[in-house]
C-alpha positions as CSV (number, residue, x, y, z in Angstrom):
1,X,-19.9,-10.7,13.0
2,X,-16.4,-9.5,12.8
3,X,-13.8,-11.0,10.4
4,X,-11.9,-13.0,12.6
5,X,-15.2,-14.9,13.6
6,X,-16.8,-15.0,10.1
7,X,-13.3,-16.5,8.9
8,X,-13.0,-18.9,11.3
9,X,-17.1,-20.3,10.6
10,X,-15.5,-20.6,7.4
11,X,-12.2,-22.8,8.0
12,X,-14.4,-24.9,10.0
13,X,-16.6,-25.5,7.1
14,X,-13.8,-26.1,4.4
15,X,-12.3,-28.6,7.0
16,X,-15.8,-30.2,6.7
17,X,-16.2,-30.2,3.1
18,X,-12.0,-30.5,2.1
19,X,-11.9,-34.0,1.4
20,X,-14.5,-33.6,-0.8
21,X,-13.5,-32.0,-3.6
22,X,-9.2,-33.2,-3.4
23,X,-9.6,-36.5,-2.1
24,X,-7.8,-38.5,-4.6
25,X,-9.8,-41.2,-7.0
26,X,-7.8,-44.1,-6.5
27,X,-8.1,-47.7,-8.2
28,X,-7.5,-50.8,-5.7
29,X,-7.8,-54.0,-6.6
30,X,-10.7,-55.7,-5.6
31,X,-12.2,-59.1,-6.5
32,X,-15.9,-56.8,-7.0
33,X,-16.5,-54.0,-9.4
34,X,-19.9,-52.9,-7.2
35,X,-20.9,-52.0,-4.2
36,X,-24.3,-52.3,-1.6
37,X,-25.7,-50.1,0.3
38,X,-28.9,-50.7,2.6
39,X,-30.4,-49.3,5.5
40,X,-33.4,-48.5,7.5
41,X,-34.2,-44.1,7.5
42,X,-36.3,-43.2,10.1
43,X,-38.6,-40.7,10.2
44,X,-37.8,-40.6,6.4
45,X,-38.7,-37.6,4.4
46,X,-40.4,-38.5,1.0
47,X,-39.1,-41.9,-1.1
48,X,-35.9,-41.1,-2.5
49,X,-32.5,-42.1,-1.7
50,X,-29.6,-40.5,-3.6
51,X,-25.9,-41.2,-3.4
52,X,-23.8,-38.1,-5.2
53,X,-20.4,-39.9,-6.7
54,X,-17.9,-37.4,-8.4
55,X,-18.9,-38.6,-11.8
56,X,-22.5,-40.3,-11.0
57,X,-26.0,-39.5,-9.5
58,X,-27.3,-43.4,-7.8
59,X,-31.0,-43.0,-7.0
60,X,-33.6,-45.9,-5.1
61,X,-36.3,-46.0,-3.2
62,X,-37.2,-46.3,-0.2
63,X,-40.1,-48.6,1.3
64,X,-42.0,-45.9,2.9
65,X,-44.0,-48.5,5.6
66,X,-40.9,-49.2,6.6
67,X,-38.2,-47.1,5.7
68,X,-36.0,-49.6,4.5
69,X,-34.1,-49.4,1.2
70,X,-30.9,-51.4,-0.8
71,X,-29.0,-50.3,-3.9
72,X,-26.1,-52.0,-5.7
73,X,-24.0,-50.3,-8.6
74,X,-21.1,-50.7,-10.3
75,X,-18.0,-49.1,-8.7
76,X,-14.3,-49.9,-9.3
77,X,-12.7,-47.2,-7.2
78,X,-12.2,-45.9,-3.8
79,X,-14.0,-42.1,-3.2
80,X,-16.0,-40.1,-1.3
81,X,-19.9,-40.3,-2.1
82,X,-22.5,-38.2,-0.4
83,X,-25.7,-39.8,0.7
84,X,-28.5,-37.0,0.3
85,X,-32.4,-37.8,1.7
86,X,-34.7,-34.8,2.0
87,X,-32.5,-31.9,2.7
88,X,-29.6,-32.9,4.4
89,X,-26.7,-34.9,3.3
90,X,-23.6,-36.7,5.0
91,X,-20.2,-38.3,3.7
92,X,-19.5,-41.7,3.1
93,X,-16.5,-43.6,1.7
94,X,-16.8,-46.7,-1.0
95,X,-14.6,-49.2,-1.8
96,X,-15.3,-51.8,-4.8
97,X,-16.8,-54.6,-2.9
98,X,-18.2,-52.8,-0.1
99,X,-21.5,-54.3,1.9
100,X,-22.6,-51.4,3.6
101,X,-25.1,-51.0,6.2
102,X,-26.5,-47.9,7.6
103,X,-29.6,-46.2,9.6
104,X,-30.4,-42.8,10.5
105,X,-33.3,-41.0,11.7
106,X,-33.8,-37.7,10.0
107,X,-34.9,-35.4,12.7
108,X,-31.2,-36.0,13.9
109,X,-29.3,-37.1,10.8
110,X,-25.8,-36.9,11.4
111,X,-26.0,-37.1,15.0
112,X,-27.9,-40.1,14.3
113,X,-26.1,-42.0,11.3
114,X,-24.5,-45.5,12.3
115,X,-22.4,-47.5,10.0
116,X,-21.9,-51.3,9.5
117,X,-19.3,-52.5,7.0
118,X,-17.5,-48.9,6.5
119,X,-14.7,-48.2,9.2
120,X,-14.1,-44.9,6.8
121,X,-18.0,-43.7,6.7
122,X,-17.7,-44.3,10.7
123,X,-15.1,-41.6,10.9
124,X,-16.4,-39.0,9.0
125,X,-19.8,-39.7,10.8
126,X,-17.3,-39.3,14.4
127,X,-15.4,-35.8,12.7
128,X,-18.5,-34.3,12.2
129,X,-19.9,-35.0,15.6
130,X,-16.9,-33.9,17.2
131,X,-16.1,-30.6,14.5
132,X,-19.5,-29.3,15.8
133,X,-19.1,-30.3,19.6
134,X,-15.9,-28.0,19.0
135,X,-17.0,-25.6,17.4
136,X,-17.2,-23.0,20.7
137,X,-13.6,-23.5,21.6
138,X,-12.3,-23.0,18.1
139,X,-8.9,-22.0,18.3
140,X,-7.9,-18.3,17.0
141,X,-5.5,-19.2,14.9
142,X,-5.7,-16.1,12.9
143,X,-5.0,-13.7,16.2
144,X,-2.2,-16.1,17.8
145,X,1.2,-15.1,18.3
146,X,3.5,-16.9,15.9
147,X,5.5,-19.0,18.0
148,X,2.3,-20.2,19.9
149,X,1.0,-21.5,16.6
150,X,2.4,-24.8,16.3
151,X,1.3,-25.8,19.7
152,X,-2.4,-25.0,18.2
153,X,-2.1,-27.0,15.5
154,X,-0.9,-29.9,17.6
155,X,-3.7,-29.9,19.9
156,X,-6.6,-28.9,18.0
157,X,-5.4,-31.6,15.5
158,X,-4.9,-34.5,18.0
159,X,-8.0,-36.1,18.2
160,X,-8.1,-36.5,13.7
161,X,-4.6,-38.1,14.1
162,X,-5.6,-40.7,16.6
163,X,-8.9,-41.1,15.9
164,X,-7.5,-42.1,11.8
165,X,-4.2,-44.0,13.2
166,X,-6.0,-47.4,12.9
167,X,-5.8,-46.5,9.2
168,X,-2.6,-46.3,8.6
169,X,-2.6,-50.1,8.1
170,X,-6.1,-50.9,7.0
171,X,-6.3,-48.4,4.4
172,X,-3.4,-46.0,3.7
173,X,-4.7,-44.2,0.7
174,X,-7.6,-43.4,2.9
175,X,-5.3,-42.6,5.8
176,X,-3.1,-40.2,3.6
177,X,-6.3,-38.4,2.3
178,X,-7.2,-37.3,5.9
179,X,-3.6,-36.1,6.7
180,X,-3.0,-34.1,3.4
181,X,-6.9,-32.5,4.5
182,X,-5.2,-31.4,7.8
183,X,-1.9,-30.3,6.1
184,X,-4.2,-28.4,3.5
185,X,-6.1,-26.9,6.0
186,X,-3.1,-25.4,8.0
187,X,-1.8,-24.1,4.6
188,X,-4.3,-22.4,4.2
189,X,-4.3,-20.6,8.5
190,X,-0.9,-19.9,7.2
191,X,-2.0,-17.8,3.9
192,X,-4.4,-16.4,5.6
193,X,-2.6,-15.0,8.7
194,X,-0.1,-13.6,6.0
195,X,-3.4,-12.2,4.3
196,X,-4.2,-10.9,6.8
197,X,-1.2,-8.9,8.1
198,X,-1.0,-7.3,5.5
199,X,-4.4,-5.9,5.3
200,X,-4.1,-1.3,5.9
201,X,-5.1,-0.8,9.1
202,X,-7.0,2.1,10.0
203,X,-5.5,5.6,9.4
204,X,-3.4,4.1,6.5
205,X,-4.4,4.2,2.8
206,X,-6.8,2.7,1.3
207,X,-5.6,0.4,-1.8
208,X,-7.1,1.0,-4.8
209,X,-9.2,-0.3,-6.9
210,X,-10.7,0.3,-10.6
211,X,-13.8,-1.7,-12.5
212,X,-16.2,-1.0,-15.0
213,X,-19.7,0.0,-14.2
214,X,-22.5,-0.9,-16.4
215,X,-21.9,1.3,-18.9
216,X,-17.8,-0.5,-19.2
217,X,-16.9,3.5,-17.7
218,X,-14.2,2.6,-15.3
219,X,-14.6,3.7,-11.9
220,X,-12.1,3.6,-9.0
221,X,-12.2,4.0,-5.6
222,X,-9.8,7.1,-5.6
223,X,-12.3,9.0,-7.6
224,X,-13.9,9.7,-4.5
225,X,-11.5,10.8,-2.3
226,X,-12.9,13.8,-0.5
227,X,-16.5,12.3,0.6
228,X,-16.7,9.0,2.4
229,X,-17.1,5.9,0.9
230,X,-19.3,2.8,2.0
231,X,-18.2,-0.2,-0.1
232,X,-20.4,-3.2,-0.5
233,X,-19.0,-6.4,-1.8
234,X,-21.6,-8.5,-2.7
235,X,-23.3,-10.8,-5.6
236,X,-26.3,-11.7,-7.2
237,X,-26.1,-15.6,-6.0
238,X,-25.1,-14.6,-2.6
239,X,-28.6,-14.6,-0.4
240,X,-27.1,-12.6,2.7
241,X,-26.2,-10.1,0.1
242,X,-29.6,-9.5,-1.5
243,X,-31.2,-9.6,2.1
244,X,-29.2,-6.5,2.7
245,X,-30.8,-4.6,-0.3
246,X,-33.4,-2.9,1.0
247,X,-31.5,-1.5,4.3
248,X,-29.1,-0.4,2.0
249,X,-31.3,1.9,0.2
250,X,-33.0,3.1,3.6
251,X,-29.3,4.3,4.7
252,X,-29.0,5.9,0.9
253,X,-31.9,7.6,1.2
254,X,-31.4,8.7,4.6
255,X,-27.6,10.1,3.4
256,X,-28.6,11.2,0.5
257,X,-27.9,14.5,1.1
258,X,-24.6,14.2,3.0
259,X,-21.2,13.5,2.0
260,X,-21.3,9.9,1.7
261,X,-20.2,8.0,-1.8
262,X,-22.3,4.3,-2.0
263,X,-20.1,1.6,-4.0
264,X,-21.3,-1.6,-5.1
265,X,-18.8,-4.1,-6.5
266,X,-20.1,-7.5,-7.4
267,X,-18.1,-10.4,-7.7
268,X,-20.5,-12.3,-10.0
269,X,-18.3,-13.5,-13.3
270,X,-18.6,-12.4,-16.9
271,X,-21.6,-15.2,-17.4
272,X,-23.7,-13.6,-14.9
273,X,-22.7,-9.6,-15.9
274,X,-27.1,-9.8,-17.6
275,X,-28.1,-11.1,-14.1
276,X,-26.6,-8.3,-12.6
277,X,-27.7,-5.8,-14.8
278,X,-31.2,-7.6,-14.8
279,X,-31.1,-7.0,-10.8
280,X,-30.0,-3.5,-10.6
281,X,-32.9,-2.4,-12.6
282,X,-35.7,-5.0,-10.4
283,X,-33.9,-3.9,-7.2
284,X,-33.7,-0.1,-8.5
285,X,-29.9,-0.6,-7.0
286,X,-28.6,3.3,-6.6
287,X,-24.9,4.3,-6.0
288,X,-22.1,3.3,-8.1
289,X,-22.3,-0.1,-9.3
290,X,-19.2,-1.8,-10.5
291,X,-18.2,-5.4,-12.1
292,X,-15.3,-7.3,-10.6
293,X,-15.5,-10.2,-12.8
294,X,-15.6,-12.6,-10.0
295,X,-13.1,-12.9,-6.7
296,X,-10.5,-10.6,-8.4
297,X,-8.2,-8.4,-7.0
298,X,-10.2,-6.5,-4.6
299,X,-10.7,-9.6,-3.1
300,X,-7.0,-10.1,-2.2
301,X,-5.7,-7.1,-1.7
302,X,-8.5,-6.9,0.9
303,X,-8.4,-10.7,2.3
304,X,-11.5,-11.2,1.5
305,X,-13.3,-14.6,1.8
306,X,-16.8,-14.2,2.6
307,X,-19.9,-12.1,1.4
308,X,-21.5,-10.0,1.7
309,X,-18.6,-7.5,3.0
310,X,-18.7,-4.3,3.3
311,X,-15.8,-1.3,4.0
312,X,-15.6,2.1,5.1
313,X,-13.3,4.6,3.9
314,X,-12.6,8.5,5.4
315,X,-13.0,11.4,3.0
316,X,-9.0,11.3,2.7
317,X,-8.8,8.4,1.3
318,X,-7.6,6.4,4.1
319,X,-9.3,3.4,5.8
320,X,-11.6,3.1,8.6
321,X,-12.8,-0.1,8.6
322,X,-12.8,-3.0,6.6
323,X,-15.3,-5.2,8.7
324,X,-17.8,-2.5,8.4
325,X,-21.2,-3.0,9.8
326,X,-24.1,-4.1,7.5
327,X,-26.5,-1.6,6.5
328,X,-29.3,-3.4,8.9
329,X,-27.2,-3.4,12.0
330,X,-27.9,-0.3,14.1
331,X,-24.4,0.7,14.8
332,X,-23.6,1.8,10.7
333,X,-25.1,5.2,11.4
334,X,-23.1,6.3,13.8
335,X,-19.8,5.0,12.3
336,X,-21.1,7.2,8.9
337,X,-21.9,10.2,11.4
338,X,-18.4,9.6,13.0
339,X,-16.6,10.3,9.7
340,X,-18.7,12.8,8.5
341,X,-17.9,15.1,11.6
342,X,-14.1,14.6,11.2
């Protein structure tokens, strides 16, 4: 998957998951200090209900001949909650006072979720639908000419702005939550396209960077100019990563002999630096293993946003890819092969 698409997976996904974490808490004043919820899960999964506050866990049960369930708690604010069951969760929205009613069938959950008693829950429940009907015809913002931009913003936004305009009256805080996501998000498109553009492109020198490896030696990429370099950015947390590992020792062993330098730099943070010692012994990790301390500068200077990713890098010094392919994909060897003729 190239940059471009892995980046854009992920825009779409922080669009999903924005208002979640900088939503504002806001107190409104409200004759009730609790909210109920109740609802019918079909096709349930297990007993338990769970609604995920930013301060507080909410757990009840659900009758399992039946699949209906009702909780009430306390709650004096207005916020986003996530209602969890099985594996899967989905957003809602409370307000003190709220009478909430809700059903869903599991084996399509949010395609299935129906609200009564939460105009706010019945959006999100409508964004999602509509994020991943529109997921196909994502717009490129990251590739588009500049004075093009705008005019992608305005259309891909559209449907939020009208789709929310009814609560502009009902419920401005809620309103104002979903327009400062959007202005977030295309904050961010603008970072990133600056990010981006700024990135070496191939044929121009690589920028450098220096960690410790597990001994606290410091190691930087320059010390290997003259054989070519295959960087992996990875971490211990990040499955994708570790699912990589063994490929990545097939294509050491099989270039073991030529002139090709293997560099691992983690991103896991000071907390983790056992785990990752602990895992380069189990994994018998070969190359040169460095510690970045978490998404440091490497991860800047070289836009990057997602893991596993890994770069190559000509025996000059200079780069040659920075979306290189993965160690299990079948075109790595003959970009390796490639340099090593030049």
């Amino acid at each position: 998957m190239n940059l471009s698409k892995i980046v854009t997976v992920l825009l779409i996904l922080g669009f999903f998951g924005y208002l979640i974490f900088f939503a504002p808490k806001v107190e409104k004043p409200t004759q009730s200090t609790s909210v109920t919820i109740s609802g019918v899960v079909t096709n349930h999964i297990g007993d338990t209900i769970k609604f995920y506050a930013p301060d507080s866990t909410y757990i009840t049960v659900l009758d399992t001949a039946t699949g209906v369930f009702a909780i009430e708690f306390e709650w004096d604010t207005a916020a986003i909650v996530n209602f969890f069951h099985g594996m899967e969760s989905t957003k809602m929205y409370l307000q003190s006072g709220d009478d909430i009613k809700l059903t869903i069938d599991t084996e399509q959950f949010d395609e299935s979720i129906s609200y009564e008693g939460s105009d706010e829950s019945s959006y999100y429940a409508w964004r999602y639908i509509t994020n991943e009907n529109r997921v196909e015809n994502f717009p490129n913002f990251f590739d588009a000419e500049d004075d093009v931009l705008d005019s992608l913003f305005d259309e891909y936004y559209k449907p939020y702005l009208v789709e929310a305009e009814s609560f502009k009256e009902s419920n401005s805080i809620f309103y104002n939550s979903i327009i400062d996501g959007i202005e977030g998000q295309k904050e961010y498109i603008l970072n990133r396209r600056s990010a981006l553009a700024a990135l070496p492109q191939p044929g121009d020198a690589a920028i450098d960077f220096t960690y410790p490896d597990k001994d606290g030696n410091d190691v930087s990429l320059s010390d290997f100019v003259g054989s070519v370099v295959y960087v992996d950015v990875w971490a211990t947390w990040c499955g994708p990563c570790r699912a990589e590992i063994p490929f990545l020792h097939d294509l050491e062993a099989e270039y073991s002999d030529k002139n090709v330098t293997f560099i691992g730099v983690t991103v896991d943070v000071e907390k983790n630096r056992q785990v990752w010692l602990d895992m380069m012994e189990e994994k018998d990790m070969k190359g040169v293993q460095i510690f970045a301390d978490g998404w440091s500068q490497i991860t800047k200077d070289y836009a990057i946003n997602s893991i596993p990713r890994f770069m190559l890098f000509d025996s000059e010094g200079n780069v040659s890819d920075l979306d290189a392919d993965r160690p299990s994909s079948e075109e790595i060897r003959p970009a390796l092969d490639a340099l090593l003729v030049e």
